[in-house]
N, C-alpha and C positions, 0 to 999 in steps of 0.2 A: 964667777966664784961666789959672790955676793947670794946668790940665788939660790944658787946648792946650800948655803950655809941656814938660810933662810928655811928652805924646804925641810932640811935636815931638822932645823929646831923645833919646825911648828908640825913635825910629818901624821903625828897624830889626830891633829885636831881636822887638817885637811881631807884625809882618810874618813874620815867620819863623819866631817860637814857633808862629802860627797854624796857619801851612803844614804844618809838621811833625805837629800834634795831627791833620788834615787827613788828610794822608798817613797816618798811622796807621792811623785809622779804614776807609781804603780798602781798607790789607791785610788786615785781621782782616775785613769782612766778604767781601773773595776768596777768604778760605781758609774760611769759613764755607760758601759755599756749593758751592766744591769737595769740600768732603767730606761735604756732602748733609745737614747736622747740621741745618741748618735749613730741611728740608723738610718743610711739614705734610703730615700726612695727610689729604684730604679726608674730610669725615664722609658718613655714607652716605645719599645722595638730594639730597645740597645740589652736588654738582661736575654743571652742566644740559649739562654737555659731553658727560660722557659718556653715551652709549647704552643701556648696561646697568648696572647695579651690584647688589649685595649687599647684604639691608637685614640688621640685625643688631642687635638693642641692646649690646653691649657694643662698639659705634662712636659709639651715640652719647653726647656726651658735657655733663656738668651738669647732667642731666633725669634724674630717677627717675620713671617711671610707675605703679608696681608697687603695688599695695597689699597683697598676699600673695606670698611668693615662691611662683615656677612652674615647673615642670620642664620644661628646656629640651629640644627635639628636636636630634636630632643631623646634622642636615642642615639647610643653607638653601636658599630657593628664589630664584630670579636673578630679579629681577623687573624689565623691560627699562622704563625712563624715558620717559613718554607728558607730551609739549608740553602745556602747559596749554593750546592752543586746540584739541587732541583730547580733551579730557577735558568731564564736564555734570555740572552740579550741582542736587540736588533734594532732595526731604524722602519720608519714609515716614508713613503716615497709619492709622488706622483708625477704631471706631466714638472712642475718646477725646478725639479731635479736634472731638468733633461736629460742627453743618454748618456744612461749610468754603465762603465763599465764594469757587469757583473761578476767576473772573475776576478779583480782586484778585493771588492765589495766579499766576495765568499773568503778571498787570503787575508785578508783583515782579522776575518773570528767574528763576524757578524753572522748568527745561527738562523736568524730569521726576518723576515720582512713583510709590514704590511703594506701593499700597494692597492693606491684608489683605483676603483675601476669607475667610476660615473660620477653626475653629480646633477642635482637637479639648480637652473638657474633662478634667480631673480623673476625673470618671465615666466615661470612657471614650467621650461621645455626642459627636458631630462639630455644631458649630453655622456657621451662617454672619451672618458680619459686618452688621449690621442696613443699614448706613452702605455697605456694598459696593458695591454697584452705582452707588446715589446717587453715587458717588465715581467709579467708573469711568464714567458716563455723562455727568459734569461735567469731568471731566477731561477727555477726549477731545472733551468740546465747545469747548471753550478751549483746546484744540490744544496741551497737558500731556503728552508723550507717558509711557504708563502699562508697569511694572511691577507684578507682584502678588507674594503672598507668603502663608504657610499656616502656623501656629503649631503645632507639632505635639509631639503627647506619645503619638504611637505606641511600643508596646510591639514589636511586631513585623513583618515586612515585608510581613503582609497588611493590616493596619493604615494603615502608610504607603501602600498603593498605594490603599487603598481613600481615603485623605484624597486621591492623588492626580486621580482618579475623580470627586471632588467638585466641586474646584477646578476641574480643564479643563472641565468638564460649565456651569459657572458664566463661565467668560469664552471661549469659542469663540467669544463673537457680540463680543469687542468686539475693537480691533487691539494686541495686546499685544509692544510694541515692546521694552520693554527685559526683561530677564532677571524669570522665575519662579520665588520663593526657596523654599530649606526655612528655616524656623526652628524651631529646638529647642534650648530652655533650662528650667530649674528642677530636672532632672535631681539636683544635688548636693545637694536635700531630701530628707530622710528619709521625709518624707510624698509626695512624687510615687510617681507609679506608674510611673515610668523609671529610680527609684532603682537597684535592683540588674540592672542591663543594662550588661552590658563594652563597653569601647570599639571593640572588635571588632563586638560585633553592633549598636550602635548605629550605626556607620559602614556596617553591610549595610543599616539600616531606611532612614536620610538617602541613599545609593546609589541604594536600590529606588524611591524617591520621585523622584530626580531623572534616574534612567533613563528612568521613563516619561515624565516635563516633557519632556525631548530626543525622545524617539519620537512624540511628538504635531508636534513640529517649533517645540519654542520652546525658547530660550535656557538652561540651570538654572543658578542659584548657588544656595551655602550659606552659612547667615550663621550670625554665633557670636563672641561675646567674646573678645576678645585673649588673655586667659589660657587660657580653656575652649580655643582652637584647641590653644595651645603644646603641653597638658598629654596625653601622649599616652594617660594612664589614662583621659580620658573620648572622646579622638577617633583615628582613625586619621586624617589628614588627607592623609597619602602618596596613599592612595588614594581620595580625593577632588581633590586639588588636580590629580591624571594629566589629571581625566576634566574638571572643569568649574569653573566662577569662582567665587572667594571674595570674603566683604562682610565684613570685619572692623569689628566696633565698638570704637573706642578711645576714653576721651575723656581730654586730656590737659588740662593748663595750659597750651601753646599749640597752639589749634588751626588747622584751616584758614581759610584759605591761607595762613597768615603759617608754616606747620608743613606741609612739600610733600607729606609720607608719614607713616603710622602709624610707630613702632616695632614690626615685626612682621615676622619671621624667615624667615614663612610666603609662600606667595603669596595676595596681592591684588589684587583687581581694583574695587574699590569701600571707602570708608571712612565708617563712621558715626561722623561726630567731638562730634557734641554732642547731646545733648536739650533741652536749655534754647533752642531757635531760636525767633524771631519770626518772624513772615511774616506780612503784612496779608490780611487774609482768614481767618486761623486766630485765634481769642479762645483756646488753649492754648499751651503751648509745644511745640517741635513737633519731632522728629528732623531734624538738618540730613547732607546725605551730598555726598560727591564720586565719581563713577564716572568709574577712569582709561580711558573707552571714550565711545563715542559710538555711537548706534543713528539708524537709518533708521525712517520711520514707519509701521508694517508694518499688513497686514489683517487683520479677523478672519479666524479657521477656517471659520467655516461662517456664512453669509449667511441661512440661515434662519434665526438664534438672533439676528440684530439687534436691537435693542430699537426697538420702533417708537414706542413713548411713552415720552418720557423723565421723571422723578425728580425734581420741581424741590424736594420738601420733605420728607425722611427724618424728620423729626421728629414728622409728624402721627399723632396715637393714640384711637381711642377712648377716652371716660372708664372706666374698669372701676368703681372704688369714688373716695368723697373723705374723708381722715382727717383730724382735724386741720386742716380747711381746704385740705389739700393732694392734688390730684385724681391718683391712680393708673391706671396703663392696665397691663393683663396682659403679664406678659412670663414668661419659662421658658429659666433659665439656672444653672449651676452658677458661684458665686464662692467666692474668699479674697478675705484680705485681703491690701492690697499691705504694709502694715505693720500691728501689731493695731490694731483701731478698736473702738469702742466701740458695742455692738448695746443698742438705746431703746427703752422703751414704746412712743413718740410720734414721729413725724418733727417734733423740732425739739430744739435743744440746750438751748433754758429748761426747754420742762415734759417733754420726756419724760427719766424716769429712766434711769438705768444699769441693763440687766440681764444683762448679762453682759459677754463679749468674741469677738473672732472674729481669731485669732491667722494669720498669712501659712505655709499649707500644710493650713488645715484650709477644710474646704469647706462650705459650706449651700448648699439650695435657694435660687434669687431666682425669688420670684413675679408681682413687677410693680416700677414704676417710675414716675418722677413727672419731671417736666420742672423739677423744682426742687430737684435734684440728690437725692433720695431712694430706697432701694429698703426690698422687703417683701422679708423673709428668714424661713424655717422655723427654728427655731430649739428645739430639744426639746419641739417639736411645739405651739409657739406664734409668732403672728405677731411679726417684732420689725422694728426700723428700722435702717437704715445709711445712710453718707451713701455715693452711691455714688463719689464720687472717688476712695474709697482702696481700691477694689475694683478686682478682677481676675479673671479665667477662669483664668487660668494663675498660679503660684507666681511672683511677680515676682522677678527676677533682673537687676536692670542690668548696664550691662558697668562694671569699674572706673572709679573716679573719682580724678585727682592730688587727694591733700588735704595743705594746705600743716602747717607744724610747727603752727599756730596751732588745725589743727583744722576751718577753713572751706574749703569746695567751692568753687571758680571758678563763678560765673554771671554772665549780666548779663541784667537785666530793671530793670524800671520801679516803684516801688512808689510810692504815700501811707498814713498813714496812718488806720486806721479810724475814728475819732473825732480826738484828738490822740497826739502821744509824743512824748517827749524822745530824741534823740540824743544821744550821750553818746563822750566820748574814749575810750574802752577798753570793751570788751564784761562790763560790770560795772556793778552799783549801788551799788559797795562803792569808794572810791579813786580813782572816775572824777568828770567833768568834766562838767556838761549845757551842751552849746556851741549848742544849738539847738531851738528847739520847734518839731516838724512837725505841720502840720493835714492836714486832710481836704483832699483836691484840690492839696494840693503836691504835685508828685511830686519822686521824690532816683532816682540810676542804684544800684541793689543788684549788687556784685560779686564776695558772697561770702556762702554758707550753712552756719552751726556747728550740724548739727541735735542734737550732743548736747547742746551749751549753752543752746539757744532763740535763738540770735542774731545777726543779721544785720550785714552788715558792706555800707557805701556811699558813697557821694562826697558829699560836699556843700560848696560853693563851693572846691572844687579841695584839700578834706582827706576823708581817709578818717575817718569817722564809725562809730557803732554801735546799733544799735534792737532790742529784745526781736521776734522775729519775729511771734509771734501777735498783735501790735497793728500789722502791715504787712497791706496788701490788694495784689494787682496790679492795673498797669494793664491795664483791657478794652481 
């Protein structure tokens, strides 16, 4: 009653103080926007109005991507804004994948796939994809339409033409719709044999490659890490980007689709935003892409290279030897390692010993292979074991990864427990908290990995938790 009384005596003055604070406010933001003080800038790729824009990182803004600084080019390229219902999204595959069930992979919504067909080694010997065809023939039956791609660590441009040579030779019989890549990374090892080659003549070798991919009459792009494009001591990209379509790999903290475009200065026409993808049908994790283009379902070259028997099981092998209870089939290949691993007496981690190591840019023969994840390796001229997961043909080189101050990588995957573990408040056994015991056959969402720590970071009942990594398995 007080209040009413109150209101009622002063109701004039109040009415009026209002109006005035009112008015106020109406000028200062008239004159605000008169003199344009509060006009943002749109950042680059998020204004869907406009037609064309500029991409640039020093537009965009609160995101570092960068995990080494890069020497910026001194141009950028205008790269005109493609409707997401003109754009197709698909994954990149090869033998790592192993077999991929491709009618799952098409009920997914995955429109398209690039699959490697070859690759040239370390050695200098050009091998081809075990898993190639099996893929190319799965795909196209499940109506997947197929790009390819060719890993190359040619030296020079008879090199690259002759990888080219390989490739078309390899899919003339099949209908290869979307664009045939170059790939060429590891370069910036001291151990590749691409090492000392200027960015000049490496841009004549990725050219002479993908001159003749156009004269045969299919599509070329070049693919290559965000940095490696920028950085003009390893590319000339001027004269690439004149002639044909780039596939830049970024992978950021926020990817696609919630993230419209890479951060990249350069022109794109396709993005590799993650490694870490699921897709049912793939038991790996698996390259996720967006292609700002859309392809028609095209025919093979030549109708007599058809396949007339198709591929249903890349994986079957004669026995060659059985060691250790574990049955090998012949195989003849040049690997590294993708990080050092540790080369065994024995194909298993209990009894065979440590005898040595097998560091990323050094190479040994691989003699055969075992369907239980194992390979034979020459080894100072003794047989030894590796497991072959962390092997490679080529120097592995991802493209940059956002890692947060804390040290962990963005992922999201599935895990349990191999036996049991404790999750724990903080990535520590020292100060930390055990808030939960996880068994075998729980699964928890993993959304971050500290590989210098050992330590995994995941959700659990709506808190972010912590598990020593080596005691997590993924979900198959």
């Amino acid at each position: 009653m007080k209040f009413l009384d109150f209101f009622e005596k002063y109701k004039k003055y109040i009415i009026i103080s209002t109006l005035s604070v009112l008015l106020l406010i109406s000028i200062i933001v008239l004159i605000w926007s008169l003199t344009g003080a509060g006009a943002a800038e749109p950042v680059s790729g998020e204004n869907i109005d406009d037609p064309s824009y500029t991409l640039s990182p020093e537009t965009e803004t609160g995101e570092s991507e960068e995990t080494e600084p890069i020497e910026q080019t001194d141009y950028y390229y205008e790269n005109e804004y493609v409707p997401v219902e003109l754009r197709s999204n698909g994954i990149d595959v090869s033998k790592w994948q192993g077999k991929i069930e491709w009618e799952k992979v098409k009920q997914s919504g995955v429109e398209f796939a690039f699959i490697r067909v070859g690759y040239r080694g370390e050695n200098g010997l050009i091998y081809k994809d075990e898993f190639a065809e099996y893929n190319l023939q799965q795909a196209n039956k499940y109506d997947i339409k197929i790009g390819v791609y060719f890993f190359s660590t040619a030296i020079n441009i008879a090199e690259s033409e002759e990888e080219a040579d390989f490739l078309l030779d390899i899919i003339a019989g099949y209908p290869i719709s979307y664009p045939v890549v170059y790939d060429c990374e590891g370069y910036k090892e001291e151990k590749s044999r691409m090492y000392n080659i200027t960015a000049e003549e490496r841009t004549d070798i990725a050219l002479a490659f993908l001159d003749k991919v156009a004269s045969n009459g299919y599509q070329p792009m070049h693919y290559g890490s965000r940095n490696d494009l920028m950085d003009s001591s390893f590319w000339n990209m001027r004269r690439i980007e004149e002639k044909y379509r780039v596939w830049v790999a970024l992978y950021s903290k926020t990817y696609y689709p919630e993230k419209d475009v890479p951060t990249y200065s350069g022109r794109f026409d396709a993005w590799q935003y993650s490694d870490k993808g699921r897709i049912d049908g793939i038991n790996t994790n698996v390259d996720l892409n967006v292609c700002y283009f859309q392809c028609e379902k095209a025919e093979p070259k030549d109708l007599s290279k058809v396949p007339t028997e198709l591929i249903t099981d890349p994986t079957q092998h004669s026995v060659d030897k059985v060691i250790h209870g574990v049955e090998f089939y012949e195989y003849h290949d040049c690997v590294t390692a993708k990080i050092t691993v540790n080369l065994r007496s024995l194909p298993s981690t209990v009894s065979g010993t440590v005898v040595g190591t097998l560091d990323s840019g050094t190479f040994l023969d691989r003699i055969a292979m075992s369907d239980k994840g194992w390979s034979i390796l020459l080894y100072d001229g003794e047989e030894v074991f590796a497991v072959s997961s962390y092997l490679a043909n080529e120097v592995y080189d991802p493209p940059e990864e956002d890692i947060s101050e804390d040290g962990f990588v963005k992922t999201e995957d599935y895990v349990t427990a191999k036996i049991e573990t404790n999750l724990r408040s903080l990535p520590s056994t020292e100060g930390s908290q055990i808030v939960y015991l996880l068994a075998n056959g729980e699964y928890v969402k993993r959304i971050g990995i500290n590989n210098q720590t050992g330590w995994s970071m995941l959700e659990h009942n709506g808190s972010v938790v912590y598990a020593v990594t080596q005691f997590l398995i993924e979900k198959k």
